[in-house]
N, C-alpha and C positions, 0 to 999 in steps of 0.2 A: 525565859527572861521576860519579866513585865513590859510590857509597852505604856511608857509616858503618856496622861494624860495628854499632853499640849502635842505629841507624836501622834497621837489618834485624833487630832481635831485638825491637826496639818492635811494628814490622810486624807479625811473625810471633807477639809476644804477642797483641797487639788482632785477629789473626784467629784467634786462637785462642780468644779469649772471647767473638765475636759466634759461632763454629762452638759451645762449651758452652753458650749461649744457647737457639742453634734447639734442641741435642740435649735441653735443657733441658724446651721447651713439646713435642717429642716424645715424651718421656717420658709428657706427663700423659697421652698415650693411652694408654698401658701397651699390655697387651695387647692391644688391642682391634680392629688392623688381622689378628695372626695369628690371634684367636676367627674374624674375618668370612671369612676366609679357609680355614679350616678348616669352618667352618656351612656355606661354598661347596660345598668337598671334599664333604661329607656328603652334604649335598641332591642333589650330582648322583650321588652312589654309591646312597642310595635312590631316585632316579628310574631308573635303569639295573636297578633291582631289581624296582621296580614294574611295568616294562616287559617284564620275564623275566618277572616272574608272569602277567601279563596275556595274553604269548604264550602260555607255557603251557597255561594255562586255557581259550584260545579252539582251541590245537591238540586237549585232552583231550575236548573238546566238537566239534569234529568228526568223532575218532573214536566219541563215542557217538553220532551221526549217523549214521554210517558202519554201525554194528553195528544203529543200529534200522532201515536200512533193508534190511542185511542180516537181519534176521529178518523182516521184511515179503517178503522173496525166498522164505525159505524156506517162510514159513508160505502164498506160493503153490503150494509145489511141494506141499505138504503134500496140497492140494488136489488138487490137479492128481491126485498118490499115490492120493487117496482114490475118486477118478474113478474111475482106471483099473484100481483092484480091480474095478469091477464088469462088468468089460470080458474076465477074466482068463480064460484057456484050460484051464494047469495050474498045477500047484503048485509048477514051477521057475517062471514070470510071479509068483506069486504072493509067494514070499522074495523075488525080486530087487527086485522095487515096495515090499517094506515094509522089506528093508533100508535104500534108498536113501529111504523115510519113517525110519526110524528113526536115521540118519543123520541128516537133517534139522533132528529132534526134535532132536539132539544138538547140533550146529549152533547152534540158537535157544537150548539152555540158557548152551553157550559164550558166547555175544552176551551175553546176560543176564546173567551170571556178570561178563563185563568193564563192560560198562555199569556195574552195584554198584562194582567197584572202580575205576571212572575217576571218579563221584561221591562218595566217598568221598576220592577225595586233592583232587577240585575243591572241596569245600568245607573240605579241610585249607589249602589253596592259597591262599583265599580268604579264609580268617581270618588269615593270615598278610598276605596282601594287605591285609587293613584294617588291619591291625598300623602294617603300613608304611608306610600314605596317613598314621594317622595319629603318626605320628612325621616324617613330611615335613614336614606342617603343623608341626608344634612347632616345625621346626629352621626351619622358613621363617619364621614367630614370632618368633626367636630371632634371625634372621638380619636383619629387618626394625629390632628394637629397636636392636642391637649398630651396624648401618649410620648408625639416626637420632642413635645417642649418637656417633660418630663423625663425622657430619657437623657437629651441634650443635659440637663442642671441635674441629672444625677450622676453622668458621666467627668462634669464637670468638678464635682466635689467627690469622687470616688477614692483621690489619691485621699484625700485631708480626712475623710467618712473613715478609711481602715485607720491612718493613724492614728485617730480619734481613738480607733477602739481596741487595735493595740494595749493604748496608753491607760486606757479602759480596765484591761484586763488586768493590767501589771497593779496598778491602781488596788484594784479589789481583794489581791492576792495580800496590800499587807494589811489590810482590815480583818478582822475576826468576825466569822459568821452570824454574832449578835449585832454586831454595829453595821454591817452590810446588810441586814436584813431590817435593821432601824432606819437605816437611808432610803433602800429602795422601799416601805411603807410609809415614810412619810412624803418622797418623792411623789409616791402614786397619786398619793391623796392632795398636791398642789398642783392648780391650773396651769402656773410656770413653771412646773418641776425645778420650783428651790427647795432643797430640802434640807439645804445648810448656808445660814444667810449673817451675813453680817453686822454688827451693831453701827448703824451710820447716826450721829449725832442725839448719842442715846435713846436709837429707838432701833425696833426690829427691824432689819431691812428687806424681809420678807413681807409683814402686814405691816409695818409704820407705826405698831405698838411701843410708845413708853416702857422700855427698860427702866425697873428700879434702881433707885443710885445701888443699895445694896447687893442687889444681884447680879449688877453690872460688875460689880469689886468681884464677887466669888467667879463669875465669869472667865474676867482678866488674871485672876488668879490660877485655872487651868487647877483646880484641883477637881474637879466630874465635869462631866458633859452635860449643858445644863441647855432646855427647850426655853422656847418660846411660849409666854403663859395663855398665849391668846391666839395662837398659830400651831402652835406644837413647833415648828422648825428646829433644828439643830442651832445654838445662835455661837460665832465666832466672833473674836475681841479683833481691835488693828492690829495689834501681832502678830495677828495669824491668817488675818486677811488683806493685810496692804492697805486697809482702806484712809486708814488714816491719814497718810503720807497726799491723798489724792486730795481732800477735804483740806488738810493745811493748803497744800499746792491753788483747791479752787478759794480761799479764804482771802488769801494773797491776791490774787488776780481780782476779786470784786473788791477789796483794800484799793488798789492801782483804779479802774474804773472811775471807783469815788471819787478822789482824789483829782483824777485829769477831769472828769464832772464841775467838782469845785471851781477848778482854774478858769 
């Protein structure tokens, strides 16, 4: 059995207002799933950094290792040097043993010399590193709050979030796979996900485009499903979306306004 035009724009209104619904309680997160996800970003870009300092610091500490033990080397040979002066034939023994001391001597100042400046950036390194433990903890801080206020407002709309999609589902079931899949493309492609909007005071009420008188009649006629010529949206007549009734109702009320204004 066919399904009635004006049956399939009912459809496609009523899931389009349980779909404004959900978008609705998503909203009241606002920001708050792109904060925690970006507080993620962060934290792991300062822990990748904390980790670069940390290598660093243990590599630049090796090398002063490395130079104190080479000065411990030299300062045997030193010995050894000072030994073997007293050991000495002539006076060519005698330069070659204190150059290769004097050499030595040189040696241990180099070491020393790098030592000074490998401690000097370890503890530049280092203040930095504590910069950035503690800006980790802030954003972990930060990141702790932002997740509990997020669980709290989704916990919070958890009952009304399944009804929603419940109603959702039931919804989608009496549309046919062409016009469910016209929704959810045109939906996709709106920043407010309307994708079935109403005619408010002869115009779209998704972009505030002028409906033609003409088009407007074949509309309210419910004989096709007819877009929006400048939006693409699905457009819906008062009929079929209530709106009317709302519009008389706010008409009246600025009528009354005037009126006691006058007085």
């Amino acid at each position: 059995m066919d399904v009635s035009i004006e049956k399939k724009l009912h459809d496609l209104w009523k899931l389009q207002q349980i779909d404004s619904k959900s978008d609705a309680i998503r909203a009241i997160r606002g920001e708050l799933p792109m904060e925690v996800a970006d507080l993620e970003d962060d934290i792991a870009g300062l822990e990748t950094r904390i980790q670069h300092f940390e290598e660093e610091i243990d590599e630049l500490n090796s090398q002063i290792a490395g130079k104190k033990n080479a000065i411990k080397d030299f300062q045997s040979l030193i010995v050894k040097y000072d030994e073997q002066m007293n050991n000495i034939k002539n006076s060519r023994e005698y330069e070659a043993i204190d150059k290769e001391k004097e050499i030595a001597g040189l040696e241990i100042l180099s070491a020393e010399k790098k030592i000074k400046d490998f401690t000097k950036i370890i503890e530049a390194k280092s203040e930095l590193l504590e910069q950035t433990r503690e800006q980790l903890n802030s954003r972990k801080s930060d990141l702790d709050f932002k997740k509990a206020e997020l669980v709290e407002i989704e916990k919070e709309n958890e009952e009304e979030m399944a009804k929603f999609l419940k109603d959702r589902e039931s919804a989608l079931k009496k549309l046919d796979d062409r016009y469910s899949r016209a929704y959810t493309r045109v939906r996709e492609n709106m920043k407010n996900g309307i994708a079935v909007a109403p005619i408010v005071r002869s115009s779209c009420g998704g972009c505030f485009a002028k409906v033609p008188p003409q088009r407007h009649s074949d509309i309210r006629a419910h004989i096709k499903i007819i877009v929006c010529e400048h939006c693409g949206r699905i457009l819906v007549d008062e009929t079929i979306s209530g709106i009317a009734a709302a519009v008389i109702e706010e008409k009246k009320t600025t009528r009354r306004k005037m009126k006691l204004t006058a007085k």
